[in-house]
C-alpha positions as CSV (number, residue, x, y, z in Angstrom):
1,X,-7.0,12.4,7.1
2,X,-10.8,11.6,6.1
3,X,-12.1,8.7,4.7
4,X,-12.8,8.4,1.9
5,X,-8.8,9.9,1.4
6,X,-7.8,11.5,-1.4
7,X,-5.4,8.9,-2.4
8,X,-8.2,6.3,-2.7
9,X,-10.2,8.9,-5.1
10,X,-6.9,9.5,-7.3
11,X,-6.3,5.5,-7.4
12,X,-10.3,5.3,-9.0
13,X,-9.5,8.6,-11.3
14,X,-6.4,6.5,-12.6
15,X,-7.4,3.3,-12.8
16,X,-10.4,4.8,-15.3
17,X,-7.8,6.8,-17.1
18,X,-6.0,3.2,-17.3
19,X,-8.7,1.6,-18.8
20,X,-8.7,3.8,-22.5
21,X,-5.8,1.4,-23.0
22,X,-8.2,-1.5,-23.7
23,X,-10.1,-0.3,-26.5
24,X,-10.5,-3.0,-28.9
25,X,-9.7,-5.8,-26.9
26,X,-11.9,-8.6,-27.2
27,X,-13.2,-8.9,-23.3
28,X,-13.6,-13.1,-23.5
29,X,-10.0,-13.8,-25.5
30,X,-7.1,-11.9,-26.9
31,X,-7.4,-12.8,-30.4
32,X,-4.2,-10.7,-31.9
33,X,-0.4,-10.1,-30.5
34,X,-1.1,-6.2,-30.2
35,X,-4.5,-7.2,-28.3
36,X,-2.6,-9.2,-26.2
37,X,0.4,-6.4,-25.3
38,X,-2.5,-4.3,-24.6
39,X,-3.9,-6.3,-21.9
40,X,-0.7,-6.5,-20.5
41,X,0.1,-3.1,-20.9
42,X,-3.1,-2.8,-18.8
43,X,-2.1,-5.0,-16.2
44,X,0.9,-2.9,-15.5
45,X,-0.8,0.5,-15.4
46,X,-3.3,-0.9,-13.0
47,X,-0.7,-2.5,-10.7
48,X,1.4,0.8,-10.8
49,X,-1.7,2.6,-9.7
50,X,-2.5,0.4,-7.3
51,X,1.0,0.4,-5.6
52,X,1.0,4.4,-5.9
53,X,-2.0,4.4,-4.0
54,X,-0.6,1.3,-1.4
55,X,2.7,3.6,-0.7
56,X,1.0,7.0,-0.7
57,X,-1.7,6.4,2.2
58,X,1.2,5.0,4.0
59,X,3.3,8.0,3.6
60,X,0.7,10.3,4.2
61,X,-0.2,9.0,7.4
62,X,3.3,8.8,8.8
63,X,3.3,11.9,8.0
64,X,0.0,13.1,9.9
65,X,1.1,10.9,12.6
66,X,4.2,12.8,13.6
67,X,2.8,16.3,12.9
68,X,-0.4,15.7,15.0
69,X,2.4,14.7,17.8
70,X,4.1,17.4,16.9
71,X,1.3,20.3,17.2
72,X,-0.8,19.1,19.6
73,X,1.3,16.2,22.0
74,X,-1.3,13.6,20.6
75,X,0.5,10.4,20.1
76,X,-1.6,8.2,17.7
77,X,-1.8,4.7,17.1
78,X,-0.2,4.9,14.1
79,X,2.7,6.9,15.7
80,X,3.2,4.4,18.1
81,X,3.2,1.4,15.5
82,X,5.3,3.8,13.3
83,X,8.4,3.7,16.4
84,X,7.5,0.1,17.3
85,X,8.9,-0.8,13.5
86,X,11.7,1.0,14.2
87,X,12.4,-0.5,17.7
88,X,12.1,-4.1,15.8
89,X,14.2,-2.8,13.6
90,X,17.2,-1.5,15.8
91,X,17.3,-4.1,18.2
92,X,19.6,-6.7,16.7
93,X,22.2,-3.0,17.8
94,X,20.9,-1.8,20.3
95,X,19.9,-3.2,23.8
96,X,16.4,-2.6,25.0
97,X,16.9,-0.6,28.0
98,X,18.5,2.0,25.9
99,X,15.6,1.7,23.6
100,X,13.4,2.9,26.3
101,X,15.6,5.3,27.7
102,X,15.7,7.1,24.0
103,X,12.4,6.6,23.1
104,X,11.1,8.4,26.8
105,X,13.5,11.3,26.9
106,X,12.9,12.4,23.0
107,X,9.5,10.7,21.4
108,X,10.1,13.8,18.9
109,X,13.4,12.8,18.0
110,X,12.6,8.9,17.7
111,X,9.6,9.7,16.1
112,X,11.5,11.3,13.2
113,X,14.1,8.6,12.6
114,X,11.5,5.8,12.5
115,X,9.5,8.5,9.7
116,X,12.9,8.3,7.5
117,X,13.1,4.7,8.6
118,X,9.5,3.8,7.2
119,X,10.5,6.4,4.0
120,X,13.3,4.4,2.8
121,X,11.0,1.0,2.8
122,X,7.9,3.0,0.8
123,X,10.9,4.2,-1.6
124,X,12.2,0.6,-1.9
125,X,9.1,-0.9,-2.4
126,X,8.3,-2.7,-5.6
127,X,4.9,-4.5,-5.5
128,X,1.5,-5.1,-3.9
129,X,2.4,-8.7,-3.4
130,X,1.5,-9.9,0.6
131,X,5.0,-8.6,2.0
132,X,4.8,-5.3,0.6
133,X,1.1,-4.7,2.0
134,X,2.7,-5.8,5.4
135,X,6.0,-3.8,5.0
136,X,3.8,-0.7,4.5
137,X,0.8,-1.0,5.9
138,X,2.0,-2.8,9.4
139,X,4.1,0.2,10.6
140,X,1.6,2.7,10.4
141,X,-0.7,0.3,12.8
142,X,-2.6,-1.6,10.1
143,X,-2.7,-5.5,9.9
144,X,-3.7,-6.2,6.0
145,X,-4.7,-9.6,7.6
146,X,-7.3,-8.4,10.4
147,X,-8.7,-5.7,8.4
148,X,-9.5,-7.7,4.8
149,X,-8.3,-11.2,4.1
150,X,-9.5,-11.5,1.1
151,X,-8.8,-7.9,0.3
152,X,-4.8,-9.4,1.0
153,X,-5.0,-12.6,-1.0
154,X,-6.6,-10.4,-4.1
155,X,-4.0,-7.6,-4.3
156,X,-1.5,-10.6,-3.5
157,X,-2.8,-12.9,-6.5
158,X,-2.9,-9.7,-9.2
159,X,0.3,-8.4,-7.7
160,X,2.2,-12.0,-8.9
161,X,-0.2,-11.6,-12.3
162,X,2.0,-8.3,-12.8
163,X,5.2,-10.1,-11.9
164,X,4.4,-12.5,-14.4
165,X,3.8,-10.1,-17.2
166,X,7.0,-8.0,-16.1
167,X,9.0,-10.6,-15.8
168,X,8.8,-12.7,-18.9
169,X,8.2,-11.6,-22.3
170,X,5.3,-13.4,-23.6
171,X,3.2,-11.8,-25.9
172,X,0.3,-14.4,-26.0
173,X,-1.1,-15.3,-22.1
174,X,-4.3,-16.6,-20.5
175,X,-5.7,-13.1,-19.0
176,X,-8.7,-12.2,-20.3
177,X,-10.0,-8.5,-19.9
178,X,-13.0,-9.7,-18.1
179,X,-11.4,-11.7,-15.6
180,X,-9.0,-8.4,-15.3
181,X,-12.0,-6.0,-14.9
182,X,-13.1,-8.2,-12.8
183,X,-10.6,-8.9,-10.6
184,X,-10.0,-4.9,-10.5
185,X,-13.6,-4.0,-9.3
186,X,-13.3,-6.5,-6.3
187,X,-10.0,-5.2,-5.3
188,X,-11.6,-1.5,-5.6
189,X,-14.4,-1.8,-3.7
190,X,-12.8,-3.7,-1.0
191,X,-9.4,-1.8,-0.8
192,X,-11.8,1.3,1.1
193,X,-11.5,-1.1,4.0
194,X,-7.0,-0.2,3.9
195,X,-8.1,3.8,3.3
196,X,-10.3,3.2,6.7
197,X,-8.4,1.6,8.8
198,X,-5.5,3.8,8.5
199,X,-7.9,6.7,8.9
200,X,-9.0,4.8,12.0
201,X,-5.5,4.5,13.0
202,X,-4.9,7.8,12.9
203,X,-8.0,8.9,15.0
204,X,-7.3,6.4,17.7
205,X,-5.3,8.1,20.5
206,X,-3.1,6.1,22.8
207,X,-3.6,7.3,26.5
């Protein structure tokens, strides 16, 4: 994968389609109900975007992980964080000798259980909240906290705004579009630091 990734270029291509939602909103203060649904109609798109783009850099690099591995023996640091989750995982079952023993005698094998491990928690994944980004973003052998703390607390804060708005049926709320807009270019222009990092990942082979 090359950074910039294509799923950061879709996420900006969508988040611009998003925005021809917002026509006729006034940007300091909702001043009508449909205004109002619009912005949160808005909200939604851009959080559904923005989780798209969350799960499918994940995915994609599992992916890469295990068929670098798979063509060329390369095991990547995202391989190794991508059976690590799935050792965590097991271990409550299974002791850790036997771990080891597995994981040494078929890396292949292992490797593709802890891929259709890591699939089933990108297909249950609801959000962009500060567990999601970890449940997603950890096992592929990025730290949402290490790489961009603010990055974190920014998808984390607009990720409860869209829980908010899905949740409850309010037409009239506090949101403005500026402080949406706002809030969106931030999170855009720092969440290239996520598409690095896991192209980082990716690159950095484990001896």
């Amino acid at each position: 994968m090359k950074f910039p990734t294509p799923h950061y270029r879709k996420l900006v291509a969508s988040l611009r389609k998003a925005k021809l939602i917002t026509g006729g909103i006034n940007k300091l203060g909702c001043q009508t109900d449909l205004q109002h649904l619009k912005l949160q109609s808005y909200i939604l798109l851009c959080h559904a975007a923005l989780e798209q783009y969350i799960e499918e850099l994940g995915l994609s690099a599992a992916q890469t992980a295990r068929s670098t591995y798979a063509n060329s023996g390369v095991i990547t640091k995202t391989l190794v964080a991508l059976i690590s989750s799935k050792l965590v995982n097991d271990l409550p079952e299974k002791s850790k000798n036997k771990l080891t023993s597995e994981l040494t005698s078929n890396i292949e094998e292992f490797s593709k259980e802890a891929f259709n491990r890591y699939r089933k928690v990108i297909n249950s994944n609801n959000g962009i909240v500060e567990k999601d980004q970890n449940s997603i973003l950890i096992p592929i052998g990025v730290d949402p906290a290490s790489v961009d703390l603010v990055l974190k607390n920014n998808l984390h804060s607009f990720g409860a705004k869209r829980g908010d708005v899905a949740h409850k049926f309010i037409v009239k709320r506090v949101e403005t579009l500026t402080a949406i807009e706002t809030d969106l270019t931030t999170i855009v222009s720092g969440i290239v630091a996520y598409d690095k990092a896991v192209c980082d990942a990716l690159k950095s082979r484990m001896s």
